[in-house]
Each structure stands twice: as structure tokens, then as C-alpha cells.
PLY file of the C-alpha trace (Angstrom):
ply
format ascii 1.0
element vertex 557
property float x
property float y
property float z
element edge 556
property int vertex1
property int vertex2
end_header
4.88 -7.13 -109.17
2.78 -10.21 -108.43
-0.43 -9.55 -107.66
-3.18 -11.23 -104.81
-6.93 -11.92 -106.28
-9.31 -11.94 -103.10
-7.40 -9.59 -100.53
-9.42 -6.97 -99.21
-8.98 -3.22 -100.04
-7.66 -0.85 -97.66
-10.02 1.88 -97.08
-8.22 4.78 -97.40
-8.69 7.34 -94.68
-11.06 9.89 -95.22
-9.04 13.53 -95.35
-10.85 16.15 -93.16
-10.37 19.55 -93.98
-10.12 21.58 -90.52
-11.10 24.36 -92.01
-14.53 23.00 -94.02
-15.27 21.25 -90.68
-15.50 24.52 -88.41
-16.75 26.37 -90.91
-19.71 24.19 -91.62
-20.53 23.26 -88.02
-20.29 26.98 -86.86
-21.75 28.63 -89.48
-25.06 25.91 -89.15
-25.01 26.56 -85.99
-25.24 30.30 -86.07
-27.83 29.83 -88.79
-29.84 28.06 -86.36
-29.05 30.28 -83.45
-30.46 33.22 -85.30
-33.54 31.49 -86.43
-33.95 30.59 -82.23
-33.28 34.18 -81.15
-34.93 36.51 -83.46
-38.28 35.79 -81.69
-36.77 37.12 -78.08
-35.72 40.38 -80.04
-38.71 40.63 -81.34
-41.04 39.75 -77.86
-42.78 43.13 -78.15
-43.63 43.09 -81.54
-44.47 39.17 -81.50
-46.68 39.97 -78.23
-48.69 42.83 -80.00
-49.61 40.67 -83.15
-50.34 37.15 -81.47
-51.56 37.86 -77.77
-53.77 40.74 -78.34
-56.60 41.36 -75.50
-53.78 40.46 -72.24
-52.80 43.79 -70.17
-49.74 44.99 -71.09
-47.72 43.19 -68.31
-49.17 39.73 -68.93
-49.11 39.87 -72.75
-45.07 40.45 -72.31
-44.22 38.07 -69.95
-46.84 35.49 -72.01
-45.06 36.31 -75.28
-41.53 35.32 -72.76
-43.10 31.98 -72.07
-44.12 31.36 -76.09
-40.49 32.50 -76.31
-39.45 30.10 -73.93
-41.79 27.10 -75.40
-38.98 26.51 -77.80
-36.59 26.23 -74.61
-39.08 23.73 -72.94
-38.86 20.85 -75.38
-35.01 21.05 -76.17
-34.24 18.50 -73.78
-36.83 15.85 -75.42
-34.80 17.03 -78.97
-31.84 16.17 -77.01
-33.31 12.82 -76.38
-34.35 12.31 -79.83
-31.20 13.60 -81.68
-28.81 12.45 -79.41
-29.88 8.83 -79.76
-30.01 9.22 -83.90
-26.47 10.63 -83.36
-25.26 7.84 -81.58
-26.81 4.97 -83.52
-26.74 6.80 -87.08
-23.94 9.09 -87.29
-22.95 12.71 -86.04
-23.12 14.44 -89.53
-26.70 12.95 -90.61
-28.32 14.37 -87.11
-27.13 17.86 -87.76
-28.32 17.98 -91.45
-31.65 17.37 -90.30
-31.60 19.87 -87.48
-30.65 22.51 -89.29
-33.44 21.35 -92.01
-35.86 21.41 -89.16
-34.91 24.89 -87.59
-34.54 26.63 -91.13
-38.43 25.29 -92.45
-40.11 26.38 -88.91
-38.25 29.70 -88.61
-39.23 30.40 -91.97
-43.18 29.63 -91.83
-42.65 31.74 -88.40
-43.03 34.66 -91.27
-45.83 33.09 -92.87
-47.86 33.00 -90.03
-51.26 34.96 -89.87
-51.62 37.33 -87.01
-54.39 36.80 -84.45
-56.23 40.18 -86.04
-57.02 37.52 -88.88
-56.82 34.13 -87.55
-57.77 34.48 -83.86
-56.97 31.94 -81.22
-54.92 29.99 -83.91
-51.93 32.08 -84.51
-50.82 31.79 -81.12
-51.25 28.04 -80.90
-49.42 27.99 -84.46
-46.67 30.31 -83.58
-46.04 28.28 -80.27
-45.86 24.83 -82.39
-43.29 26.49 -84.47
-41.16 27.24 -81.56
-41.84 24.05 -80.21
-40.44 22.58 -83.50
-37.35 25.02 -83.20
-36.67 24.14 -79.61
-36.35 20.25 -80.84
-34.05 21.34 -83.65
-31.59 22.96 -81.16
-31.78 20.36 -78.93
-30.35 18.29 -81.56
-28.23 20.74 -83.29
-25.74 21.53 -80.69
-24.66 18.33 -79.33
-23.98 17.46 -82.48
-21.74 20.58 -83.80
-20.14 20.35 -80.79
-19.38 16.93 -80.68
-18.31 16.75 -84.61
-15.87 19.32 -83.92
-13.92 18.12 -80.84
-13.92 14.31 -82.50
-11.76 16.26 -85.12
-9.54 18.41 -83.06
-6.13 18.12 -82.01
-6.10 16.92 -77.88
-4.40 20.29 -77.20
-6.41 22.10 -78.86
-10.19 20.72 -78.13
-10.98 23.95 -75.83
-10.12 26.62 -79.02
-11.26 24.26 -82.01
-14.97 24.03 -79.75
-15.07 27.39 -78.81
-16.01 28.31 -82.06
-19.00 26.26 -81.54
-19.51 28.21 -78.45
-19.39 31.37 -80.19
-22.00 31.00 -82.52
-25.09 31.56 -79.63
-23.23 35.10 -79.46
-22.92 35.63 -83.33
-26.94 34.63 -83.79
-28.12 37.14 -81.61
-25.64 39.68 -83.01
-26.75 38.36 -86.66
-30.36 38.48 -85.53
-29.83 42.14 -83.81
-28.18 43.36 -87.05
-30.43 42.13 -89.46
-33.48 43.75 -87.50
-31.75 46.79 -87.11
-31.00 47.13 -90.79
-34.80 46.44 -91.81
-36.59 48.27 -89.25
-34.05 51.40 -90.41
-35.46 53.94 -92.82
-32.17 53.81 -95.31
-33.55 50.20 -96.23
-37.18 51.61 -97.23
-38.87 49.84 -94.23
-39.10 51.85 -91.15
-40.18 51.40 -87.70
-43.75 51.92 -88.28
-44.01 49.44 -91.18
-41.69 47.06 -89.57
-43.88 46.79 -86.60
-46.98 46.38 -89.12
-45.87 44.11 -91.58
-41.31 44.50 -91.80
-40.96 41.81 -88.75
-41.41 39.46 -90.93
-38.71 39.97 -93.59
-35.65 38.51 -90.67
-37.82 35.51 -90.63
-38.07 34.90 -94.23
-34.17 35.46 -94.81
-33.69 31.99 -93.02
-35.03 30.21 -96.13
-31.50 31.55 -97.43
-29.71 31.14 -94.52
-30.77 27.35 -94.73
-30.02 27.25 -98.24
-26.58 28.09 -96.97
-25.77 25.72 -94.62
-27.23 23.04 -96.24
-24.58 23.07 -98.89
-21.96 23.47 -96.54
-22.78 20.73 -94.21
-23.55 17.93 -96.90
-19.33 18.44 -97.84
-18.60 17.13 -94.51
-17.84 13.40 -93.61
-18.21 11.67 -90.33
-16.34 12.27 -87.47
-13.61 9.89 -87.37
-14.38 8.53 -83.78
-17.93 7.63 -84.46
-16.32 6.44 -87.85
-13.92 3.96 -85.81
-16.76 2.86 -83.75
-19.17 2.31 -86.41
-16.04 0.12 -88.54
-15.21 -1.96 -85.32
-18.85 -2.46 -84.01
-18.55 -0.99 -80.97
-21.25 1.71 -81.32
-24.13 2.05 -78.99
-27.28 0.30 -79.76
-29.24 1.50 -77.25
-27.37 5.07 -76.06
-30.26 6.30 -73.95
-30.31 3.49 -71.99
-26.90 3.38 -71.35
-26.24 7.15 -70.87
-29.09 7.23 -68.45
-30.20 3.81 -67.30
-26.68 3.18 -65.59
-25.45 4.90 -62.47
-22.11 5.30 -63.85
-23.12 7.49 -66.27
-26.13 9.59 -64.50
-23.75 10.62 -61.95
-21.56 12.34 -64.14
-24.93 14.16 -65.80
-25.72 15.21 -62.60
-21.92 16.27 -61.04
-22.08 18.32 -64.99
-25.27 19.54 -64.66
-25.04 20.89 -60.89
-21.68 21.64 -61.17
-21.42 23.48 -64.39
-24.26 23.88 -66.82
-27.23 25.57 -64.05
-24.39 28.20 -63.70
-23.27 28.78 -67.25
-27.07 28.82 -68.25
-28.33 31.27 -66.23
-25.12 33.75 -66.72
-25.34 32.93 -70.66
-29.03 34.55 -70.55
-28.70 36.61 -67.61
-25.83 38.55 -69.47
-27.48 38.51 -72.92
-30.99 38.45 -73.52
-32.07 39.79 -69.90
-29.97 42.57 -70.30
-31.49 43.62 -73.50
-35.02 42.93 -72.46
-34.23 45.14 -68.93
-32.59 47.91 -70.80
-36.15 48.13 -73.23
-38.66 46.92 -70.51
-37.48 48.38 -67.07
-34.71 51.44 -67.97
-37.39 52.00 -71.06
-34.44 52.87 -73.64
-35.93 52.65 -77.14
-35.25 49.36 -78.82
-33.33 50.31 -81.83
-31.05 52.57 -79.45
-30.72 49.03 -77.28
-29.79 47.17 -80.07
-27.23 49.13 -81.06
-25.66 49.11 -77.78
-25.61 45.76 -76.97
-24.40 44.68 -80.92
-21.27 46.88 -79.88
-20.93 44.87 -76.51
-21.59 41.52 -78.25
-18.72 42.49 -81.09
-16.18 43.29 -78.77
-16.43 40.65 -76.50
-16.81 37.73 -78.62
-13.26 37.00 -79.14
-13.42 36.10 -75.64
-14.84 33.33 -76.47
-11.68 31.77 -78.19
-9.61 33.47 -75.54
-11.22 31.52 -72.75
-11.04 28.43 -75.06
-7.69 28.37 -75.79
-7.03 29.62 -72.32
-8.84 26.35 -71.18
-6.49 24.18 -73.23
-3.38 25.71 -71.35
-4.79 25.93 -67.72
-7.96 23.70 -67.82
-11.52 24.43 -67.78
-12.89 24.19 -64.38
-11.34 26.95 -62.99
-12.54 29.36 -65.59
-15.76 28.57 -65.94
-16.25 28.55 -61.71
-14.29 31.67 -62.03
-17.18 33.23 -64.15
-19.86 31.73 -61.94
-18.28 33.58 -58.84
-17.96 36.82 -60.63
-21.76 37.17 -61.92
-23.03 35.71 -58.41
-20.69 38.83 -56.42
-21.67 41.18 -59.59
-25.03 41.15 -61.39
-26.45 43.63 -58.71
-23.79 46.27 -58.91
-23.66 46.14 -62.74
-27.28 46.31 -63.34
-27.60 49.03 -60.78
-24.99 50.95 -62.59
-26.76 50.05 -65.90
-29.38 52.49 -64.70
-27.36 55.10 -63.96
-25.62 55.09 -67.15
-28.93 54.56 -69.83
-31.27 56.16 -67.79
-30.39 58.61 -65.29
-33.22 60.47 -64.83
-34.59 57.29 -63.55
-31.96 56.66 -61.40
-32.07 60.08 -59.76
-35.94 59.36 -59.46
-35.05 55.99 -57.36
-33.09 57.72 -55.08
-34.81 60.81 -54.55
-38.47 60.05 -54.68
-38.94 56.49 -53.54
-41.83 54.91 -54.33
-43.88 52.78 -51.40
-47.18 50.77 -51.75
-49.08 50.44 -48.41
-51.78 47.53 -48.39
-52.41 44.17 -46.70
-50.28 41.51 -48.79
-53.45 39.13 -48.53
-55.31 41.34 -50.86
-52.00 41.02 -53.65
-52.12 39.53 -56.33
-48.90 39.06 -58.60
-49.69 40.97 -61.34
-49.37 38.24 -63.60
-52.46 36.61 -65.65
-51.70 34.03 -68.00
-55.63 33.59 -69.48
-56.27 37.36 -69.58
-59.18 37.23 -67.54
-57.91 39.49 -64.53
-58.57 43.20 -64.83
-56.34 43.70 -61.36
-59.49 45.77 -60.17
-60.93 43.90 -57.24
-58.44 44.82 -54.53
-57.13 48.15 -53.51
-53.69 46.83 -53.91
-54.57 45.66 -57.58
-55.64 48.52 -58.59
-52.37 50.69 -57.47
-50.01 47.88 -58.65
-51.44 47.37 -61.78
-51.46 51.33 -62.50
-47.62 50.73 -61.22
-46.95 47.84 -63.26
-48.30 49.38 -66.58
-45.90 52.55 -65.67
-42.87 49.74 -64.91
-41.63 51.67 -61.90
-39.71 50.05 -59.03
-41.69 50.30 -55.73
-41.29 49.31 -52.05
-43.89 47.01 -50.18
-45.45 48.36 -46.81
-47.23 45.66 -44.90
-50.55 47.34 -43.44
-53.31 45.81 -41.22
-56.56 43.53 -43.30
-59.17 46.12 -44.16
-56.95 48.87 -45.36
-57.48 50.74 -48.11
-54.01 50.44 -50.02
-52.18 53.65 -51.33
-49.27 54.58 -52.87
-46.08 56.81 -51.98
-44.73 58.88 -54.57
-42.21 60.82 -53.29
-43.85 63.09 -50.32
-47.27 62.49 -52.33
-49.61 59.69 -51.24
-52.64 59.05 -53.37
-55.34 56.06 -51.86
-56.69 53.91 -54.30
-60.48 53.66 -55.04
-62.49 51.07 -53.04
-63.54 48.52 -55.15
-66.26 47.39 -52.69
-68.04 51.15 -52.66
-68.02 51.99 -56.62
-69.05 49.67 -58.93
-69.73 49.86 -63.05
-68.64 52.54 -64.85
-68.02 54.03 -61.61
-65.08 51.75 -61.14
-64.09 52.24 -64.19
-63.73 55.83 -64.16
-62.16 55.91 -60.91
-59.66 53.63 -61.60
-58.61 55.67 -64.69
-58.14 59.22 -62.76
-56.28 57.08 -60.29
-53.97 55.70 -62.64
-53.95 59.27 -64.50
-52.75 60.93 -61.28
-50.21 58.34 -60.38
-48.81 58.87 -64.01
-48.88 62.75 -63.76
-47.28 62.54 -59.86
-44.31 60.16 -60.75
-43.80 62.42 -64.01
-43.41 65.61 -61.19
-40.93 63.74 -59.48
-39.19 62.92 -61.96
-39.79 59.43 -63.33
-39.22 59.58 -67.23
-42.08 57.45 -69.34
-38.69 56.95 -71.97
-35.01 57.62 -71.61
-33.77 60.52 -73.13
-31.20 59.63 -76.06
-29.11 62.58 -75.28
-29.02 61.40 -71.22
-27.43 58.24 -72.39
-24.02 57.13 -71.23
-23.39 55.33 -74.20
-19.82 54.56 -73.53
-20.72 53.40 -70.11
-23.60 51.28 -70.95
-21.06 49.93 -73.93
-18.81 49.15 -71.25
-21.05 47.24 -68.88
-22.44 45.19 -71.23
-19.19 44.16 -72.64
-18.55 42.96 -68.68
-21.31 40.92 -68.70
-21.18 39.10 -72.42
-17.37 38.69 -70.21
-18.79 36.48 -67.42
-20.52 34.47 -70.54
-17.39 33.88 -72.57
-15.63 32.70 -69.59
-18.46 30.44 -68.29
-18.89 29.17 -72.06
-16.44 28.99 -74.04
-14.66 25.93 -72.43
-17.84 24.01 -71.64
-18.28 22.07 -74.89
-14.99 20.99 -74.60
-15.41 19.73 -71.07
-18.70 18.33 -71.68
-17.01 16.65 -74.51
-14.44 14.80 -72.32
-16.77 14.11 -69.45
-18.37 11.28 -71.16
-17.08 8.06 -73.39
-17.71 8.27 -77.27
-20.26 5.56 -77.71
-22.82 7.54 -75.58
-21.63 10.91 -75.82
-24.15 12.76 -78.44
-26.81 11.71 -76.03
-25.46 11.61 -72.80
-23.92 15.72 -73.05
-27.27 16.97 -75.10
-29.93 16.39 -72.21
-27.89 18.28 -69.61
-26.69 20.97 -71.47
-30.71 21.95 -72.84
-32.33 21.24 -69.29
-29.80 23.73 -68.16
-30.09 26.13 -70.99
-33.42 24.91 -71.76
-35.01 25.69 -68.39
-32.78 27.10 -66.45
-31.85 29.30 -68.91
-34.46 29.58 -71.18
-37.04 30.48 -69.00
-34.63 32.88 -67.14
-36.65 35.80 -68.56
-39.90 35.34 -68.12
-39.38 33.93 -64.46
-37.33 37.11 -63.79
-40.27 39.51 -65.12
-42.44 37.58 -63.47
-40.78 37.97 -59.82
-40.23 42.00 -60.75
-43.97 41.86 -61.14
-45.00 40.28 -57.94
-42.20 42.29 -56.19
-42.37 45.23 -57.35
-38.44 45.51 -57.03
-37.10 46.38 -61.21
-33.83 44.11 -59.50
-35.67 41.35 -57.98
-34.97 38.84 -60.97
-31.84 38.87 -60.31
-31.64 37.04 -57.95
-32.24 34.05 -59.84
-29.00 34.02 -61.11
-27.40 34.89 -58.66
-28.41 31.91 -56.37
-28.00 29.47 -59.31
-24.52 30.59 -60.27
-23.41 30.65 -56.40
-24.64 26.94 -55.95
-22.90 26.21 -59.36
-19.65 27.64 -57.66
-19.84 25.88 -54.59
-21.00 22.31 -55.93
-18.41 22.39 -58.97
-15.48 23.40 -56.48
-15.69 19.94 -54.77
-17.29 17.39 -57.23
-16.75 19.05 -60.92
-13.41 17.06 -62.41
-10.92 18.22 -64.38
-11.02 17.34 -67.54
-8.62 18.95 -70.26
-6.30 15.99 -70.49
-8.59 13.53 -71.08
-8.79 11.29 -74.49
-11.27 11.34 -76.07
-11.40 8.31 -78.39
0 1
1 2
2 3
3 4
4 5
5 6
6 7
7 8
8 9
9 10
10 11
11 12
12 13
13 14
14 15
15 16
16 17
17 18
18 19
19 20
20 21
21 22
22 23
23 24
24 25
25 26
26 27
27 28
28 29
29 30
30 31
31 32
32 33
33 34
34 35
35 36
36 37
37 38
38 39
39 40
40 41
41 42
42 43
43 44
44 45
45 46
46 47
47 48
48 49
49 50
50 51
51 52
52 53
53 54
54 55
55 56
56 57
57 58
58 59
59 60
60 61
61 62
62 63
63 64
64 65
65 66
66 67
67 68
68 69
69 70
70 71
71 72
72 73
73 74
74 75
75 76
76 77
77 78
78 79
79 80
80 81
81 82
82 83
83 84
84 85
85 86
86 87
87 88
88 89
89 90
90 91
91 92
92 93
93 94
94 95
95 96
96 97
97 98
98 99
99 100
100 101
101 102
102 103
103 104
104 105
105 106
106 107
107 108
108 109
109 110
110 111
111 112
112 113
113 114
114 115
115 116
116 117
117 118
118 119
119 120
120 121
121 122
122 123
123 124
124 125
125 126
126 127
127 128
128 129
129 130
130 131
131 132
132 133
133 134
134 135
135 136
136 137
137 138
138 139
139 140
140 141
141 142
142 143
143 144
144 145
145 146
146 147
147 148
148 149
149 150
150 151
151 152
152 153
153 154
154 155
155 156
156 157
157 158
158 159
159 160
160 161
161 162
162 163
163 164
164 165
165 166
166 167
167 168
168 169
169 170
170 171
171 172
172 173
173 174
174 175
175 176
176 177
177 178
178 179
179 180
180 181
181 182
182 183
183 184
184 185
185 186
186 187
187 188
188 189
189 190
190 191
191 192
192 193
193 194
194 195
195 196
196 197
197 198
198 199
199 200
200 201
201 202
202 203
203 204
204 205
205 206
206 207
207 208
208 209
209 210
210 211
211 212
212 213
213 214
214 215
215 216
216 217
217 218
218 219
219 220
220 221
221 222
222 223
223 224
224 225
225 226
226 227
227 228
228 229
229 230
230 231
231 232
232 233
233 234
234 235
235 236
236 237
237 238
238 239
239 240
240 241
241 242
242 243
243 244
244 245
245 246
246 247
247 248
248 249
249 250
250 251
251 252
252 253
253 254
254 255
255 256
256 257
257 258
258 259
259 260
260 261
261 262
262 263
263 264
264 265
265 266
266 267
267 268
268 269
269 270
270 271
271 272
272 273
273 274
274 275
275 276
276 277
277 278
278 279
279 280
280 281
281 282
282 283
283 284
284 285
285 286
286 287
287 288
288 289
289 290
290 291
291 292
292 293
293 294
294 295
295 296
296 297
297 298
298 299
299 300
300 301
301 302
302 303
303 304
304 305
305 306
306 307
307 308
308 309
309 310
310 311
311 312
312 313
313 314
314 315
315 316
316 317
317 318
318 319
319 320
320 321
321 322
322 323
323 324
324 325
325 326
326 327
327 328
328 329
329 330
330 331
331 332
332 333
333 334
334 335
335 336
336 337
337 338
338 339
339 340
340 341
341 342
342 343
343 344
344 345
345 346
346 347
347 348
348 349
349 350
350 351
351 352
352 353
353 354
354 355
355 356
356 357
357 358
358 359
359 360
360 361
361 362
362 363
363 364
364 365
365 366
366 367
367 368
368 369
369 370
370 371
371 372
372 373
373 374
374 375
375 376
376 377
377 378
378 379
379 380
380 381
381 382
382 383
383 384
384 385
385 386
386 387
387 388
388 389
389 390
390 391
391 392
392 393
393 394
394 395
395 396
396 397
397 398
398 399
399 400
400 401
401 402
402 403
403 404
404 405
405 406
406 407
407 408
408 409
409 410
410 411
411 412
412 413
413 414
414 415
415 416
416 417
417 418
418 419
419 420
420 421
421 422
422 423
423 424
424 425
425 426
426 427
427 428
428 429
429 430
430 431
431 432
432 433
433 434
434 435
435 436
436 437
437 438
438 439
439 440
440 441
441 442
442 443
443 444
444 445
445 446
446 447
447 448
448 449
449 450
450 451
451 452
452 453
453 454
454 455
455 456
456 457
457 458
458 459
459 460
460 461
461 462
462 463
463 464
464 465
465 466
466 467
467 468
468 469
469 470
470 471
471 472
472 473
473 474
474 475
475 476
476 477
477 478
478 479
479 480
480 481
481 482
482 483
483 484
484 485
485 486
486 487
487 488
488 489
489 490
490 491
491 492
492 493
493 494
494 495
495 496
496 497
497 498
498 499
499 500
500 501
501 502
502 503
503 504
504 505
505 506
506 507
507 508
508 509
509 510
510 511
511 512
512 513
513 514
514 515
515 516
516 517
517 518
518 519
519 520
520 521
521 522
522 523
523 524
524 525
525 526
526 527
527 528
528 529
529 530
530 531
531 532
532 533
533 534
534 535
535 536
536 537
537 538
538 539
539 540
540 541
541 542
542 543
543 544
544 545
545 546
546 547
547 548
548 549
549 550
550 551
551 552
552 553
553 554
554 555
555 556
């Protein structure tokens, strides 16, 4: 055989194992999901240890906006990662993600509390997140990119929604890892856990890095960016391209408006809300709320294959608006039979002895101080909302004329507040105390629980409800990576799906919690929040149906 001195060698194509790729990308991804999440289960704990001296209403929702911190600066990760993935390579971005979420999760459970380090152990814990948020901006653009340049076109929607499982399987990894260490069998307990435990689930995720490290250095590049980067037709300069040109913005926007706002705010709506209302507002214990919602979260999460595959068959548009429409026609009703089922005595309570503050709005404040420095005690109206707040009971607003002293309905009770303007000192201070004491002891008559009875429970029910709504968030997830996948050409594609998808999850998202608290407080209405979602996911429904595309039979390369 003769043979030629100066050709060039064939590269030999690289052989990707399908199995090592989703494997790899999920598994990171869950890694990094459950570093992300384990703060929101722990919000209570996390609020007690690093935002001492707030009243008990604005230390939570403060310890939701540290929580959401990390949310806030995913879309500038998106900016960063997304360009490094489209100039560098898919595979090196999410290395160094998952790097970058693993070493801040873990020096999360380093950190001193503020009991020994004062004002810096907040600013340090919010830093962390801040680090974490960037990580996951970057991390799941790239996962979900990497896998869909390596799937089969008719099978993008299933081969991605194992991508779109793993925000599911973090929280449930995150739920059952706090579970097992605040549980006596493992030696811990509830009491230490609170003290010192909370910090073991952060720790693990020097393992968990360990982990996927080792998995995702086996992996190659994806073979599009691969093709690209071998013919020179990469991006140079991806941001500017992806958002510099109209072209391009308008499909970020007709994705954004038209999908993401609504997926976000049912993804967090039906997950993390729904724990956080079952603990904060229904007041079911958290280890008894964790338990409930793992169950939901097991049995639903095949859905989010289901819907994938599903989306490969009948495209993705129509399932995700489907999901939209559902949570916008059903958060209400499934909340309000939430209550029934994990707290009736509450319910019962609601119905039969309504609760109605009378005062002159101009003299309300929101119940919400993010420096501290409000004692709620120079109004009328403060003084019963705050003693309403503190108790989190659900209460009706009664406009009355300027100058009235404000009081407060409790069933066929009504107790008037003290006047701030005739007691002053420790005067105040004692009256405001027997006030509070005897709005405690009269909502306790008519039957307003200060915990949900464990043996009152409809577990079943409760099961069953939250399975509906982790439902709505397979459907409105598990296609999208897929579709945001196809919306946009290869070059620019890292960068051009990341920034939507986190300013939608994010914000929108992201922030879901603490804006939803927030609105209960100023309300006074324990369902107010919701509608948040609700409006989003409507508009979502109504500006997909006539400008989102189609998208499931698109190439990709």
C-alpha cells in the first residue's frame, strides 16, 4: 500500500457516551441545585443565627431577600458564563460553575454566626449567595445547552428534561438530607440542629463537589460548538451579538414574555412558596412539611420526562401555556384547600370568626422593616397589626375616619388598641404587651391554633395537592430548555438563552417569596401573594398564545 508523506490526519470523531453525558450534566446540576436551595429550607434557622435584633416578621422576609440575593445576580452570571461558553467552550464553563457553587456553599457552613461576629456574618453570608447566584447563572445554560447539542432532533424535549429535573431533585436532595440530620436516629436532633446541626447539609457539598468534578472532567465538547470552533465560525463577541442586534433581542423578549415570567413564577410558586406557606402561614411544623412535600416532589417528578417527551411528539408551546393557564385559574382554590387539609382548625377559625382591623389606612404602615429600626408602636394601627402579624393570622381591612383609634375584630370580640399619643415609656410598653396578650388569648377562644395539630392533618390530601402543583411545574418546565434551545442559533446560544431564563427565574422567580410575604404583610390577607403569580402566568398565557413560536422541529446545528 503506497503511502503519502505530508497529508493531513483525519481527526477522528470524538465518541460521546449518551449515557456519561446526562449523567454528568444532571447530576452537576443537581449538585449545584442543592447547594442553591438548602438556604430557602433553612430561612428560619438562617434568619435566627444571622439577622438577630429584626421583629419576627422582618427578620423572615429579610432572611427571603438574603435568600433571594443569590437570585439577583444570576442574570450578570448569565452574562459572564454565557459569553465564556460561547467563546471558550460549553464543557470548560460548567466545570467552573460547579467549582464555584460547591467552594461558596461549603464556606456557607463555615461561617460565624452574628452572636460572634456581628454585622459581618450577614454581609458574609449574603456574598456567598451572591457568589452562588453567579454560579447558577452559568451552570444551567450550559447543562442545558451541552445536552440538547448531543441529543437526537426527536428526542431534544426528553434528553433536556433531565436537565429540567434536577431543580426538583435538589430541593428533594436538600429536603432529605435536612430531614435525616435534624432526626434523632442520626444523633443530631432538632434542638442541636438548630444550634449547631444546620451546618452539617452545607459541609456535605465539599463531597458533593468532589463528585461532580470527576464526572464532568470525562466529558468532551459538545459537537456543535466543536464544529464551530473547527470551521471558525464561533462568536467572538456573543454578547454583542445576542443582544446588540434586534434580530436577536426580539426573540429574548417574545421568550421571556411569552414563556419564562410564567414558568418562573409557577416553578417557585408551586415549590418553595408552598413549603414556606405551609410552615409560615398554616404553621405546620417544618419537619412534618418536609416530609409532605418530599412525597409530592417524588411522585411528580417523572412528570418532568413525561412532559418532555410529550413535547417531542406534540410540541412545546402548548404545554407549557397549558400549565400557565392552569396555575393562573388554580393557585387560589388549591391553596385555599391546602388549609383545609393541614390545618383545619384554622380553616374553621377563617370562616367562623373573621378577623377585621378598623383604622385609618394613613396611619398603616406595611409591617415590613428592612433596617430593624421600627418597633410598629407609633400608630394605633401598628400596634394591632404588628400584634397580628407576629400571631400570622389572616385579617380584613376596615377603612375608618383620620383620628380613630384603630381596633381589632375577633370574632364578636373587639379589643381597641392603646393610644400611642396618651401613654408613653414603659407605659407604652406595658400596654402594648397586655394588648397583644389579649389578642393572643381571644383568637386562641375562637379558635385560631398557634400550631397545627399533627393528628388534624390530612396528610393524604395535602400529599395530593402538592403533587398538583409540582404538576403545573413539570408541565411549564420540562419542555422549556428544549425550546429555549431551538429559539436561538448555536454561535450565540449559551449567552443569548442564559440572561432570560435567570431574569425570569432570577427575579421573577426568585424573589417570588419574599415579595409574596411581603404583600401578606401589608395586606393582611394569608392569600394575597398569590396573586403575583397569578397575574404573571395569565400575561404569560395571553402574550405566548400570539407571539411564542413553535419550535420542536427546528435544527439545531
Amino acid at each position: 500500500m503506497a503511502s503519502f508523506e505530508g497529508t493531513v490526519p483525519i481527526k477522528e470523531p470524538v465518541k460521546h457516551n449518551e449515557k456519561l453525558i446526562i449523567t454528568a450534566s444532571s447530576l452537576g446540576t443537581v449538585f449545584e441545585w442543592y447547594d442553591f436551595y438548602l438556604y430557602g429550607l433553612l430561612t428560619a434557622i438562617i434568619a435566627a443565627k444571622f439577622l438577630t435584633g429584626l421583629n419576627p416578621t422582618t427578620s423572615f422576609i429579610m432572611a427571603l431577600l438574603v435568600f433571594a440575593a443569590g437570585f439577583i445576580v444570576r442574570p450578570f452570571g448569565a452574562l459572564v458564563f454565557g459569553a465564556i461558553g460561547d467563546i471558550v467552550g460549553r464543557r470548560y464553563t460548567f466545570i467552573v460553575t460547579l467549582l464555584v457553587m460547591g467552594l461558596s456553599t461549603f464556606l456557607v457552613g463555615c461561617l460565624p454566626t452574628y452572636e460572634t461576629a456581628g454585622v459581618a456574618a450577614p454581609i458574609m453570608l449574603v456574598v456567598l449567595r451572591m457568589f452562588q447566584g453567579l454560579a447558577l447563572g452559568g451552570e444551567y445554560g450550559g447543562a442545558a445547552t451541552y445536552v440538547a447539542e448531543h441529543a437526537p432532533a426527536n428526542k431534544r424535549g426528553l434528553y433536556t428534561s433531565w436537565i429540567q429535573i434536577t431543580a426538583t431533585a435538589g430541593l428533594a436532595m436538600a429536603l432529605l438530607i435536612v430531614i435525616l440530620v435534624r432526626s434523632p436516629v442520626t444523633g443530631v436532633g432538632e434542638e442541636a440542629f438548630k444550634d449547631w446541626g444546620w451546618r452539617i447539609p452545607y459541609l456535605l457539598s465539599g463531597l458533593f463537589l468532589a463528585i461532580g468534578l470527576w464526572l464532568r472532567l470525562k466529558l468532551h465538547e459538545s459537537p456543535v460548538f466543536q464544529k464551530m470552533k473547527d470551521e471558525g465560525t464561533s462568536s467572538k463577541r456573543p454578547l454583542r451579538e445576542a443582544f446588540g442586534e434586534w434580530g436577536n433581542v426580539k426573540i429574548v423578549l417574545i421568550a421571556f414574555f411569552g414563556a419564562i415570567a410564567g414558568q418562573a413564577v409557577v416553578w417557585y410558586t408551586g415549590q418553595l412558596y408552598a413549603m414556606y406557606f405551609l410552615e409560615k402561614m398554616l404553621k405546620v411544623d417544618g419537619l412534618t412539611a418536609n416530609m409532605l412535600i418530599i412525597i409530592a416532589l417524588a411522585l411528580a417528578t417523572p412528570f418532568f420526562l413525561f412532559f418532555g417527551w410529550l413535547s417531542d411528539k406534540i410540541g412545546r408551546k402548548k404545554i407549557i401555556l397549558t400549565g400557565c393557564a392552569l396555575a393562573a385559574l388554580t393557585l387560589f382554590p388549591a391553596f385555599k384547600i391546602l388549609t383545609v387539609a393541614a390545618n383545619p382548625a384554622l380553616a374553621s377559625a377563617l370562616a367562623t370568626a373573621p378577623v377585621k382591623v378598623t383604622a385609618n389606612a394613613a396611619e398603616c404602615s406595611s409591617q415590613f422593616d428592612p433596617v430593624g429600626g421600627n418597633k410598629f408602636d407609633t400608630t394605633s394601627c401598628d400596634i394591632v397589626k404588628n400584634a397580628l402579624a407576629k400571631a400570622a393570622v389572616n385579617y380584613e381591612n376596615v377603612e375608618a375616619p383620620a383620628g380613630t383609634l384603630a381596633s381589632v375584630q375577633i370574632g364578636g370580640m373587639t379589643l381597641t388598641a392603646p393610644d400611642p399619643a396618651t401613654v408613653t415609656g414603659d407605659d407604652k410598653k406595658a400596654a402594648i404587651a397586655a394588648f397583644t396578650k389579649q389578642v393572643t388569648g381571644d383568637l386562641a377562644k375562637v379558635g385560631y391554633p398557634a400550631a397545627a395539630d399533627p393528628d388534624q392533618i390530612n396528610k393524604p390530601l395535602v400529599v395530593a395537592i402538592l403533587f398538583y402543583l409540582v404538576l403545573l411545574v413539570t408541565m411549564v418546565y420540562g419542555p422549556i430548555a428544549a425550546m429555549l434551545v431551538e429559539l436561538f442559533p448555536s454561535r450565540i446560544r449559551y449567552s443569548s438563552m442564559s440572561l432570560p431564563y435567570h431574569i425570569g427565574n432570577g427575579w421573577l422567580g426568585g424573589l417570588l417569596p419574599a415579595i409574596g410575604f411581603a404583600m401578606v404583610a401589608a395586606n393582611g390577607d394569608i392569600y394575597y401573594g398569590f396573586w403575583y403569580p397569578v397575574i404573571v402566568a395569565a400575561a404569560t398565557c395571553v402574550f405566548g398564545l400570539f407571539f411564542l413560536p413553535e419550535t420542536y422541529k427546528r435544527s439545531i446545528d
